[in-house]
KEKOLRO-265134 format. One record per atom (N, C-alpha, C): residue in one letter; x, y, z negated. Coordinates in steps of 0.05 Angstrom, whole numbers, plus 5000, padded with zeros to 4 digits. Each point is the difference from the previous one (the first is absolute). Layout:
KEKOLRO-265134
AXYZ...
end
This chain:
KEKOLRO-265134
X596035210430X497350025009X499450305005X499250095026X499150285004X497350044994X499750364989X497950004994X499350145016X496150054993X498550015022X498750354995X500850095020X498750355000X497449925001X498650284986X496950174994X498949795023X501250095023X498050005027X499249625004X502949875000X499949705002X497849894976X499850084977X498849924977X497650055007X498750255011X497950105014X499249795022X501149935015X499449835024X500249774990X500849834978X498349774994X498150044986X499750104975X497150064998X497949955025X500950195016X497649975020X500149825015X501749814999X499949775013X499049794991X500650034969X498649874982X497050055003X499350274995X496450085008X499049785023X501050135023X499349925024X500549624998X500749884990X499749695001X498249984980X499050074978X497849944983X497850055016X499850225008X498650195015X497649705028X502349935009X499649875027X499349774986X500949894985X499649724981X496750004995X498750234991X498149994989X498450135018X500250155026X497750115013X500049815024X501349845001X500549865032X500049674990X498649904983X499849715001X499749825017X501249895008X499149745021X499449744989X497049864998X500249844984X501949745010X501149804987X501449765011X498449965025X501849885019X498949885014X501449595000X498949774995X500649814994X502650024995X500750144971X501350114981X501650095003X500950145017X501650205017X499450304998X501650164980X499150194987X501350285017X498550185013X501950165023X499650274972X502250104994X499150364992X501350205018X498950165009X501150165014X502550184988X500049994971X502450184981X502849855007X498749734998X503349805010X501650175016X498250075020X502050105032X502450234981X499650144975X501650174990X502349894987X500149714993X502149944989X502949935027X499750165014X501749995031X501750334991X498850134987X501250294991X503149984993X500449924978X503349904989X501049935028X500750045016X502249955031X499550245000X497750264997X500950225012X501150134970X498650034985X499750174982X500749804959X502350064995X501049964974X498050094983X498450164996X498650054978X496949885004X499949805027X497249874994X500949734988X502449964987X500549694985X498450064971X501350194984X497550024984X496950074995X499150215019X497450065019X498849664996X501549925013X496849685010X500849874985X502350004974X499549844977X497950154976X499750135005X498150184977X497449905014X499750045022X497449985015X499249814994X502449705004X498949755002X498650034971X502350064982X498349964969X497650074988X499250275003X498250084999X497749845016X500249885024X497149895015X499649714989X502749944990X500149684982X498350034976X501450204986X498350074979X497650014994X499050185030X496550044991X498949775012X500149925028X499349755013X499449764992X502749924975X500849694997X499750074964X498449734996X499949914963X502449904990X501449905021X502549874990X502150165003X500850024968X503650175001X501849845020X499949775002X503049905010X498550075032X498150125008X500050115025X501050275006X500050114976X501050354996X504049895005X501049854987X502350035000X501149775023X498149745012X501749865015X499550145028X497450145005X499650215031X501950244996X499850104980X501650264993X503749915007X500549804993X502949865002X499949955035X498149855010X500649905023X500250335020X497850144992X499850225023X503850124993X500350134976X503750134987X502149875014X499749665005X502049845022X500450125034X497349885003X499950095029X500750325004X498050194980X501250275008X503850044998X501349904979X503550115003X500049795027X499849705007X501949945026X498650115022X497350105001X499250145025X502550315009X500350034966X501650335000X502249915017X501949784991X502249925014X500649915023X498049855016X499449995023X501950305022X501249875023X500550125016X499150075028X497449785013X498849955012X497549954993X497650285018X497850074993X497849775003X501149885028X497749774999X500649774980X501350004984X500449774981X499250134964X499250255010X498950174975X498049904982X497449895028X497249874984X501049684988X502149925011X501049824993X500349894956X500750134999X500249974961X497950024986X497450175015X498049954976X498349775012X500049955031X498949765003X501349694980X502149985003X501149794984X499750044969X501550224987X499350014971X497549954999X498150075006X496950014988X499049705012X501149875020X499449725007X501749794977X501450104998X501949754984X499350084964X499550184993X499650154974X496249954984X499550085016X497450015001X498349854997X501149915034X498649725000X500949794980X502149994991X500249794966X498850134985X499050204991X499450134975X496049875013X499450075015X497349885001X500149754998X502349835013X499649695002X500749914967X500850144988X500249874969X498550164978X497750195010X498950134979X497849935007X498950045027X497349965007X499349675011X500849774986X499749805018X496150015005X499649875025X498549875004X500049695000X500949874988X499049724998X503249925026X501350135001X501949905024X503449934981X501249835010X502749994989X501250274998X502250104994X501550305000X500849975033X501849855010X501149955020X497850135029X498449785003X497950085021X498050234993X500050074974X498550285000X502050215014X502550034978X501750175012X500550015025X500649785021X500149975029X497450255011X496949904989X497750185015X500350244985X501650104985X499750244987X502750245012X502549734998X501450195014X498950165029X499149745022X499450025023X497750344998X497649994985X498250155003X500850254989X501949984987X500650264984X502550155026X501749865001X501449995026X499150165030X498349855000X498050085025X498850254998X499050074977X498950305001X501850204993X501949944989X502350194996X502050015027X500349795021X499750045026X499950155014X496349984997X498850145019X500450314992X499850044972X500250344995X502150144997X501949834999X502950075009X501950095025X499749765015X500250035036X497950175011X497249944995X498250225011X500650214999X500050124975X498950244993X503050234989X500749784981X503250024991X501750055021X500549935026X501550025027X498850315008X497750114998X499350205011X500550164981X499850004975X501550254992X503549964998X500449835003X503449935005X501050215029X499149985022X499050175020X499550275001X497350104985X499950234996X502350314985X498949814973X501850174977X501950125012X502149835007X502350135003X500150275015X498049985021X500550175025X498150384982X498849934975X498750174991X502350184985X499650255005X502750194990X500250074967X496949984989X499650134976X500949684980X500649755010X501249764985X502150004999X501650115023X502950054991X501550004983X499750214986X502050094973X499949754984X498149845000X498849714987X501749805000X500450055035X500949615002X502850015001X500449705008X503649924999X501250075026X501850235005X500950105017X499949815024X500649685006X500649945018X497549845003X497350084990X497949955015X498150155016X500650304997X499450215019X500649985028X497550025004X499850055033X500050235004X499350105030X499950305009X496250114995X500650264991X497250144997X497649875013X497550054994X498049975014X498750375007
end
């Protein structure tokens, strides 16, 4: 296991900041239970940058923490976001990057609400509308938003020293 220089340790922290940060100033309320956060779009980072896998697991925890009454939301969101961030890292192909936190957080998630929070529904058909809506907004802020900094970053010179050599683009 390699370890992580001053600077990388530095840049999750602030990656960490910056997803609490967005979690809490940028709410979108559900929309027919389809939850969009605009911080999601950051769990797309791990394809460029190795030191945002711990960055948006701290982040996730921390906003689980203050957000949610329930521990098993601190450690089953905190688990689902730590998945998606290492196979997003492994990923070799950028458009398939938003790819892992949409699924982990659909398949993860959405059971952890369909068996903690029932509404009066079997596990089965809850989990079906829970995967789907949880799915859906992690989607949307993934591909959206997640694709555009997938795009950008790289081409920015001061991220460099950061990311995984063979995701550098040329200067901006």
């Amino acid at each position: 296991m390699r370890r992580f220089s001053v600077r990388e340790i530095t840049l999750a922290a602030v990656i960490a900041a910056v997803y609490v940060a967005l979690t809490f100033a940028l709410p979108f309320p559900p929309y027919m239970g389809v939850q969009f956060r605009v911080a999601e779009a950051l769990t797309v980072l791990p394809f460029l940058f190795p030191a945002a896998i711990p960055g948006l697991t701290v982040g996730c925890f921390i906003v689980n923490l203050l957000g949610s009454p329930m521990a098993i939301d601190w450690i089953v969101g905190t688990a689902a976001t730590l998945i998606a961030a290492i196979w997003t890292s492994k990923l070799k192909n950028r458009w398939l990057a938003p790819l892992p936190p949409v699924i982990c957080n659909a398949v993860i998630v959405g059971a952890m609400i369909a068996w903690f929070y029932p509404e009066g529904m079997a596990f089965w058909p809850a989990y079906a509308l829970n995967a789907f809506t949880v799915g859906l907004g992690e989607l949307l802020a993934c591909y959206l938003l997640g694709s555009l900094l997938l795009a950008f970053l790289p081409r920015v010179s001061f991220f460099k020293p950061y990311m995984r050599p063979e995701t550098q683009a040329p200067t901006l």
